[in-house]
C-alpha positions in Angstrom: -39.4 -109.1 50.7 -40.7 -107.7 53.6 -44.3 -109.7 54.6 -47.3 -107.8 54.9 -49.1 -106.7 57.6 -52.5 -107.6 58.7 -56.0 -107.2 60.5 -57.5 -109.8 63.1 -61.0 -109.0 64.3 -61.5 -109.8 67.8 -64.5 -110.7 69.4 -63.2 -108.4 72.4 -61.8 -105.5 71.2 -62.5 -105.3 67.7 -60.0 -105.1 64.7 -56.1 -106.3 66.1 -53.7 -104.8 64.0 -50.4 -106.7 63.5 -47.3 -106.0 61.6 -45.9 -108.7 59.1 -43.1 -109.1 62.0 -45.6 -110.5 64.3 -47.5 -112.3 62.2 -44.2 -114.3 61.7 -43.8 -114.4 65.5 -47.5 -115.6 65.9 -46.9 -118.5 63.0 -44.3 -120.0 65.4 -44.9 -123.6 66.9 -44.5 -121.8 70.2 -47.1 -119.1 69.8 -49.7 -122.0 68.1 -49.6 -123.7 71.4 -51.1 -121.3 73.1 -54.6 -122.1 71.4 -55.3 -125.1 73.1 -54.4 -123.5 76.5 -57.6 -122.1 78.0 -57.2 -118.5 79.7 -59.4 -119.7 82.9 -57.8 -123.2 83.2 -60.1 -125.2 84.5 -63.1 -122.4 84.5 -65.0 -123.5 82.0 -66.5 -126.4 84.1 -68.4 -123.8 86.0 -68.8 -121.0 83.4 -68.9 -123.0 80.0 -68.7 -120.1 78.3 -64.7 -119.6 79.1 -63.2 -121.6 76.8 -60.6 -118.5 75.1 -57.3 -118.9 75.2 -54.3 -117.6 75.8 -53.3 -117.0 72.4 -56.5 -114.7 71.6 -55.1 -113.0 75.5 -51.9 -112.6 73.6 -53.4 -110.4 70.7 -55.3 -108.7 73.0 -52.3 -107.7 75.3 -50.8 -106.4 72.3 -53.3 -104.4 71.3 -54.0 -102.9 74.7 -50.2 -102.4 74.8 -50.5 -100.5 71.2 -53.5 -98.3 72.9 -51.7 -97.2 76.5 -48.4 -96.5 73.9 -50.7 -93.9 71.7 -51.8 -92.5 74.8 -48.2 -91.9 76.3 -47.1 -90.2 72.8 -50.2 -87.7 73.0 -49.5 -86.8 76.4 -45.7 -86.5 75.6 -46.8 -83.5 73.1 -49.1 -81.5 76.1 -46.1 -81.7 77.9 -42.5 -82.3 76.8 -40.6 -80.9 79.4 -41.8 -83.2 81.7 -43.4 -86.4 79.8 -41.2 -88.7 77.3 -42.6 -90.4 74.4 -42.0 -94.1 72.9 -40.0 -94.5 69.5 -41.2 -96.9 66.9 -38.2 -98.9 67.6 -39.3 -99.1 71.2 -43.0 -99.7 70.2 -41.8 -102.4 68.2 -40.4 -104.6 71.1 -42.8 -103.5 73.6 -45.1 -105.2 71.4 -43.6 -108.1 70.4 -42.7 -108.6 74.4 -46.8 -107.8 74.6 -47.1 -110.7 72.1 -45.2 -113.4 73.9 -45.4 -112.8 77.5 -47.7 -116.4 77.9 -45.6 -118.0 76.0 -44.4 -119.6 79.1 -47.5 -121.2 80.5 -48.5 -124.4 80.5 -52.0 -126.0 81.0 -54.0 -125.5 84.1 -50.4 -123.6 85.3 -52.1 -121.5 87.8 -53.4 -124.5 89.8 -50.7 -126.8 89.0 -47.7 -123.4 89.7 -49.2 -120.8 91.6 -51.4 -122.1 94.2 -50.2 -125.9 94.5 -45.9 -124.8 94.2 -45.6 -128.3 92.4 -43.0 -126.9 90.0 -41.5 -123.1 89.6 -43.8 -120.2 88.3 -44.3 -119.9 85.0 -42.8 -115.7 84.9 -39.7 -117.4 86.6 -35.9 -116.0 84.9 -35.3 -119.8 83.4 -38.8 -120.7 82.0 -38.0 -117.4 79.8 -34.6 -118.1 79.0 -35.6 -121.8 77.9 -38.8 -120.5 75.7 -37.0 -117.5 74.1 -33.6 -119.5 73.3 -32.2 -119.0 69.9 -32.4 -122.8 69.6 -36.7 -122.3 70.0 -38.3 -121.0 67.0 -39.7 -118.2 68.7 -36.3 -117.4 69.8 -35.1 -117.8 66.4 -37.7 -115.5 65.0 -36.9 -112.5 67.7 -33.3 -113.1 66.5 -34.4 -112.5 63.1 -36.1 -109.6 64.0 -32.7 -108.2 66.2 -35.0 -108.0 69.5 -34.6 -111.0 71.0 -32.3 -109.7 73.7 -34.4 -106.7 74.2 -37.7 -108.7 74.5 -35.9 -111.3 77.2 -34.9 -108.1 79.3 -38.6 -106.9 78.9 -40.1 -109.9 80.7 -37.2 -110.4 83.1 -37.3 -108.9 86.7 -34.9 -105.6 86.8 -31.0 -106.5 87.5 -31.8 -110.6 86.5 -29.6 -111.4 83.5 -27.1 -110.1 81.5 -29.0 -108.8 78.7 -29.4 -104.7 77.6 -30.6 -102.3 80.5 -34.2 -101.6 79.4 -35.9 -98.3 80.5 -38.7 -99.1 83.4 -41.9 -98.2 82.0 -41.4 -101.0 79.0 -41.9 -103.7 81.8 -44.6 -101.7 83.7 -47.0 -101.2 79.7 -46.6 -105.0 80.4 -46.5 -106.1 84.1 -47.2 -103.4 86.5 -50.6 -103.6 88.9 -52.7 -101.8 86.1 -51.5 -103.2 82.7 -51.9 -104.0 79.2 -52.1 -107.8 80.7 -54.6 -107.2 83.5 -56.6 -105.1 81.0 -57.1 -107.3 78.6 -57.9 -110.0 81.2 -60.5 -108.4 82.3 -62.1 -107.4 79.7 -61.7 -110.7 78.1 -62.9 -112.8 81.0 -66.0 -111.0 81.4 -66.9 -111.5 78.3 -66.5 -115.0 78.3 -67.9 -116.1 81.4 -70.6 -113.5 80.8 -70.3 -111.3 84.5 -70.6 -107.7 83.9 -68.1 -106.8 85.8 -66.4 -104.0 83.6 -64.0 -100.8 84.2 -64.5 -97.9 81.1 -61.8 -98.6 78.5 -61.0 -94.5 78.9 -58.4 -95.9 81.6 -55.9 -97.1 78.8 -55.4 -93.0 77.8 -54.7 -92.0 81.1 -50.6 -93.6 81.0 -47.7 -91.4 80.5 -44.1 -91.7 81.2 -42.4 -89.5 83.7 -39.0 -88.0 81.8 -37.3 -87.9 85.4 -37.9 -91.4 86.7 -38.6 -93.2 83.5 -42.1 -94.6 85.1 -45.1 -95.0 83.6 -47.5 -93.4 85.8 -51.3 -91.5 86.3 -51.3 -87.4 86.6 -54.6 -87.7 89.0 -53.3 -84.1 90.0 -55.3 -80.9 88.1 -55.1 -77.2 89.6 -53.9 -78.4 92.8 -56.7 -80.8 93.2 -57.2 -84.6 93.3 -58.8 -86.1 89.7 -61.4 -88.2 92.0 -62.5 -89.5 88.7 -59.4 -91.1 87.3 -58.8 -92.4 91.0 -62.2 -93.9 90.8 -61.2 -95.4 87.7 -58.4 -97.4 88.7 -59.7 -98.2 91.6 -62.7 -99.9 90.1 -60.5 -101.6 87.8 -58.6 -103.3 90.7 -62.2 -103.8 92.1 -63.3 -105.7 89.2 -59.8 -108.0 89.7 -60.8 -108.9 93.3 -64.3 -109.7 92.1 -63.1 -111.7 88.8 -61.3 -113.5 91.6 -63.6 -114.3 94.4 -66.2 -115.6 92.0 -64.5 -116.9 89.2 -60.4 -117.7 90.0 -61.3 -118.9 93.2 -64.5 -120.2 92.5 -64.7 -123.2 95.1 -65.9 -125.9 91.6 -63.3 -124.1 89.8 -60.4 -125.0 93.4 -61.8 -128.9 93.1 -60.9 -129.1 89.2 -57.6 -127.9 90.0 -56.7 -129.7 92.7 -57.3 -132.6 90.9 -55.1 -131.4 88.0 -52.4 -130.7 90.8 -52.4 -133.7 92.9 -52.3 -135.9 88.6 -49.4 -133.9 88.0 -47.5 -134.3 91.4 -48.1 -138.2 91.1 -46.8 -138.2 87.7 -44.1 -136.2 88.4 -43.1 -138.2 91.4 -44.1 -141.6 91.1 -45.2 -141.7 87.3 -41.7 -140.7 85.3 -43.2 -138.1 84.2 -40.2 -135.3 83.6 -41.2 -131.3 84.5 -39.6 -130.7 81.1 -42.3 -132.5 79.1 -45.0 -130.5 80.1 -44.0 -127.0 78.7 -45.4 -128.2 75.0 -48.4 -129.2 76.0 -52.0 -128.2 75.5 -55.3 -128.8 77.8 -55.7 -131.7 75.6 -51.9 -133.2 75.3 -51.6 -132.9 79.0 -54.6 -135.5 80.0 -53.3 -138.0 77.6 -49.1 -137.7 78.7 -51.0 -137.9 82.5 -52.9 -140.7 81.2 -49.3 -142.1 79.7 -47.5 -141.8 83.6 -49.3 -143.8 85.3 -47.7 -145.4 88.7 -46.6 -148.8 89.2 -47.7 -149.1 92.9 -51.2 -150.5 93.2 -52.6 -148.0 95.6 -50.7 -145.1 93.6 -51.9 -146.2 90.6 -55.9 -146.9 91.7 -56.0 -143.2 92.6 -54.0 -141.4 89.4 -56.9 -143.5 87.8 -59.7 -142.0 89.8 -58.6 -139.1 89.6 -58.0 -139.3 85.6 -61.8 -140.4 85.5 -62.8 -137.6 87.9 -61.3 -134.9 85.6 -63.1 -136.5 82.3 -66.8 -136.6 83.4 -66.6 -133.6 85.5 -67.0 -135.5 89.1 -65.5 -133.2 91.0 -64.5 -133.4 94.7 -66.5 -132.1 97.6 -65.2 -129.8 100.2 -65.4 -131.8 103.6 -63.3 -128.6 105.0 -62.4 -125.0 104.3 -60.3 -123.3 106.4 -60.5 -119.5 105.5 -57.6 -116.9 106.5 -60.1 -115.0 108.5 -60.8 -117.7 110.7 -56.8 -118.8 110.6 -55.2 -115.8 110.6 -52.7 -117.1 113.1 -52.5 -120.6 112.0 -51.9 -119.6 108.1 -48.1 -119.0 108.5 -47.7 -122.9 110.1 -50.1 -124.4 107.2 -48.7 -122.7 104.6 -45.2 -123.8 105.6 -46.3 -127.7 106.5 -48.5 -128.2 103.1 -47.1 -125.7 100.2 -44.3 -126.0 97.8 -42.3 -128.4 96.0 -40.9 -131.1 98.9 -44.1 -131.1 100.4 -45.9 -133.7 99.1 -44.8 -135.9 101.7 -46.5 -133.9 104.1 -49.8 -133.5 102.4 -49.8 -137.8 101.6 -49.2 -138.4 104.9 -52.3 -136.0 105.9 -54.4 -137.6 103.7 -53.6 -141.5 104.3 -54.2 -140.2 108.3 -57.6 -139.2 107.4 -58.4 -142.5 105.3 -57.0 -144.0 108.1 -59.2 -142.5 110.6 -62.2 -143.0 108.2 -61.3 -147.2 108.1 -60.7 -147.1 112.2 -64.3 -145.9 112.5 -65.4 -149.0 110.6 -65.9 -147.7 106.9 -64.7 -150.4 104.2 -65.2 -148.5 101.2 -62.8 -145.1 101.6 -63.1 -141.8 99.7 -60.1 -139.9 98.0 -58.6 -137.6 100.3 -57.1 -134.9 98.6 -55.7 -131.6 100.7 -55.4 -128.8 98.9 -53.1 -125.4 100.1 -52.5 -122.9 97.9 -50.0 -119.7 98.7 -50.0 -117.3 101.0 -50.0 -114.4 98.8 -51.8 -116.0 96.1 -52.5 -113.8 93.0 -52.2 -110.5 95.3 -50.5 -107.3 93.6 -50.1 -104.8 95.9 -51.5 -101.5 94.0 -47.9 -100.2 92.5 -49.0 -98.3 89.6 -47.2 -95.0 90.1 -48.9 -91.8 89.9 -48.8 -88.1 90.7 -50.7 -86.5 93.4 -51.3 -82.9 93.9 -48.6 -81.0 95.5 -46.2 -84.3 95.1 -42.5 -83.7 93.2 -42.0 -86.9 92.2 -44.4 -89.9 91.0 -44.8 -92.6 93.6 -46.9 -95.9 93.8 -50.6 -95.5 94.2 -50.1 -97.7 97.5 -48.2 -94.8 99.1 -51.7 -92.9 99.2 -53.5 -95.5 100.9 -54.6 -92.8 103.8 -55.8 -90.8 101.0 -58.0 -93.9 99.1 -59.5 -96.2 102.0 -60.4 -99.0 99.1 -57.3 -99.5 98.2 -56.8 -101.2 101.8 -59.7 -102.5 102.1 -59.1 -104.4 98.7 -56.0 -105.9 99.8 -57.1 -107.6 103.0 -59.9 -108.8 101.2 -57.6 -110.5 98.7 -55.5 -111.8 102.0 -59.0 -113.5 103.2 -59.7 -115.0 99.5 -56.6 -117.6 101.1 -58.3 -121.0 101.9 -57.3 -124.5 102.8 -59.5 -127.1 101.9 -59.9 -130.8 102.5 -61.8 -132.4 99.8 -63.0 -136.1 99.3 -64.7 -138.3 96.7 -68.0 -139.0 98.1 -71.1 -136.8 98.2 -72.3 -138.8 101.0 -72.8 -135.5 103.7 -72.2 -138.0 106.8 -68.8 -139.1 105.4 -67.8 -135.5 104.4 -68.8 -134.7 108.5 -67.0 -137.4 109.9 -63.9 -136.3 108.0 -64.3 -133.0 109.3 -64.2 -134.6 113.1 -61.2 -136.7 111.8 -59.6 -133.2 110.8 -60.4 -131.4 113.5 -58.1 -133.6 115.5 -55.7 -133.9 113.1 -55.1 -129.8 112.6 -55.7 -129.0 116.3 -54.8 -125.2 115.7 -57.0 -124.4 112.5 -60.5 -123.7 112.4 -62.5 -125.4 110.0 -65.6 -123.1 109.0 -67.5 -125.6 106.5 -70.3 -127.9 107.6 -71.6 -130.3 104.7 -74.8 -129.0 103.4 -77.4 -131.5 104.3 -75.3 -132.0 108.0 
């Protein structure tokens, strides 16, 4: 017997509706996971509202998904010639792919992937393949359903795998620069960390599918004129990303907390045992106690995974003894990036900070701070805007980035993301002089950078 459907309410959105299908895919260990992982990372110790997850994002996603699929069938009926619609049996693994595109991520994974390189992203080709393997449940249960395939090639990069050809505009509902992902994101973040920074849910009608390229795209054409409106519209919702991030993914408390969390995992990883494998079933709370259970055998290695372990639980963070902001770096970013980023690098970054502890005990100081540096990508969470749409008087759809003579905030939003890149040096004191003197122990050590931060009481 078929299982029933059934109706979530959502603090967010309202009533979720789900199929009996993806209630089955949702009662997977895999999918369960996902509510101990917190949306925000480490957020919520500077907005302690942000404690969702990224299982309630997952039902949301969906749901968006569900919402931008309606709107491409109504517009499909205005205009058939030129707009295609989306089958149930496409609308069925769109939103199971909706359901399960987190699936991959691990705690704090932004800090500890994205902007420390420690291990490979969590989107990466093989963290898919290894979560959606018919040997997972969740695999198992997309086999059951006959999708699995489908779904894999859904949150796969184009041309990466040998699974079914799947038409463009299923990955873009997902994964394009406006999306069922960022919508719900957005929406869902400002309502947990209370900022009212909102874009009018109207956007999700505006999608339709292009019959001659297969994108999904934006008409902002109508009577040879440009829709200023619906431009407005998705501008502001890639407005309300940059601002989400300056103030809340960025947030400098927010970088401390997860450089900590980085520099735990690198230790473990490196001098700890600690294999990359293990951490992919873990929660926010699983993941402090496996750190806790990797602990190094080298006295000096070990005295600072501790520290930092007892850091993390009472909410001592470190303090910034240095920024150093791409607009003050522009030409120096390139060499950082490239001497402090990515997997093999830790060397390089230890070496940095035992120089500066060394430097702090040759000026006579017995009693020496953690050093930690912290360098996060260049690009770091930038999407460039490639949402296609349609202009007036254009034959084919192209990627709203192509207009940016046309829509000055569109550039002027993606050098401000370039300038949300920072290196910082951060230290366990909150002792102003110290976090000074390391900044004159710095500025000899990174000749070429310029650090902007003075300590506030300096």
């Amino acid at each position: 017997m078929r299982r029933r459907g059934a109706v979530i309410r959502d603090p967010v959105h309202g009533d979720i509706e789900l199929t009996g299908e993806e209630l089955s895919l949702l009662d997977t260990p895999d999918m369960q996971r996902l509510r101990g992982v917190r949306q925000l990372g480490t957020a919520y110790l500077v907005f302690p509202g942000a404690q969702h997850s990224r299982f309630e994002h997952s039902l949301g996603t969906l749901h968006v998904a569900s919402r931008m699929i309606d709107a491409i069938n109504r517009s499909r009926e205005r205009a058939p010639l030129e707009r295609i619609g989306i089958a149930p049996d496409e609308a069925r693994i769109v939103r199971a792919a909706a359901l399960v595109h987190d699936v991959t991520h691990i705690p704090f994974g932004h800090g500890i992937e994205d902007q420390s390189g420690i291990l490979e992203r969590h989107d990466s080709p093989e963290r898919f393949r290894r979560a959606l393997a018919p040997s997972t449940p969740l695999g198992a249960a997309l086999d059951g359903m006959g999708i699995r395939r489908e779904v894999l090639s859904v949150l796969l990069p184009p041309g990466v795998g040998d699974g079914p050809t799947v038409p463009p505009y299923w990955r873009e509902i997902l994964s394009d620069t406006i999306c069922a992902d960022i919508l719900d994101y957005l929406k869902r973040d400002a309502y947990y960390t209370g900022l009212n920074l909102l874009y009018d849910p109207r956007v999700m009608d505006y999608f339709m599918v292009d019959r001659a390229s297969g994108h999904l795209y934006v008409d902002v054409a109508k009577r040879g004129l440009v829709r200023e409106d619906i431009v407005s519209e998705l501008v502001r919702v890639l407005e309300a990303r940059y601002f989400f991030s300056e103030r809340v993914y960025y947030h400098h408390a927010k970088i401390s907390a997860s450089a900590i969390i980085a520099s735990l995992v690198e230790n473990a990883l490196i001098s700890g045992g600690l294999a990359p494998e293990s951490l992919y079933t873990q929660t926010d709370e699983s993941l402090k106690a496996l750190l806790a259970g990797h602990l190094p055998t080298e006295p000096a290695a070990l005295s600072r995974q501790t520290e930092l372990l007892e850091r993390l639980a009472s909410r001592r963070l470190l303090k910034r003894a240095c920024v150093f902001p791409r607009y003050a770096n522009a030409d120096a970013q390139e060499t950082l990036v490239a001497r402090f980023f990515a997997r093999g690098q830790h060397g390089e970054r230890a070496a940095f900070e035992a120089s500066v502890a060394d430097g702090l005990q040759r000026r006579g100081m017995t009693d020496v701070p953690l050093v930690v540096l912290y360098c996060p990508a260049r690009r770091m969470q930038l999407k460039e805007a490639q949402t296609h749409v349609r202009f007036p008087g254009a034959s084919t759809v192209e990627p709203l980035a192509a207009y940016h003579d046309r829509i000055p905030r569109l550039g002027d939003l993606e050098r401000s993301y370039r300038d949300l890149w920072k290196l910082y040096v951060l230290a366990g004191t909150d002792d102003w002089t110290v976090l000074a003197t390391i900044g004159e122990i710095v500025r000899d050590l990174l000749p070429e950078a310029t650090n902007v931060y003075r300590p506030r009481d300096a």
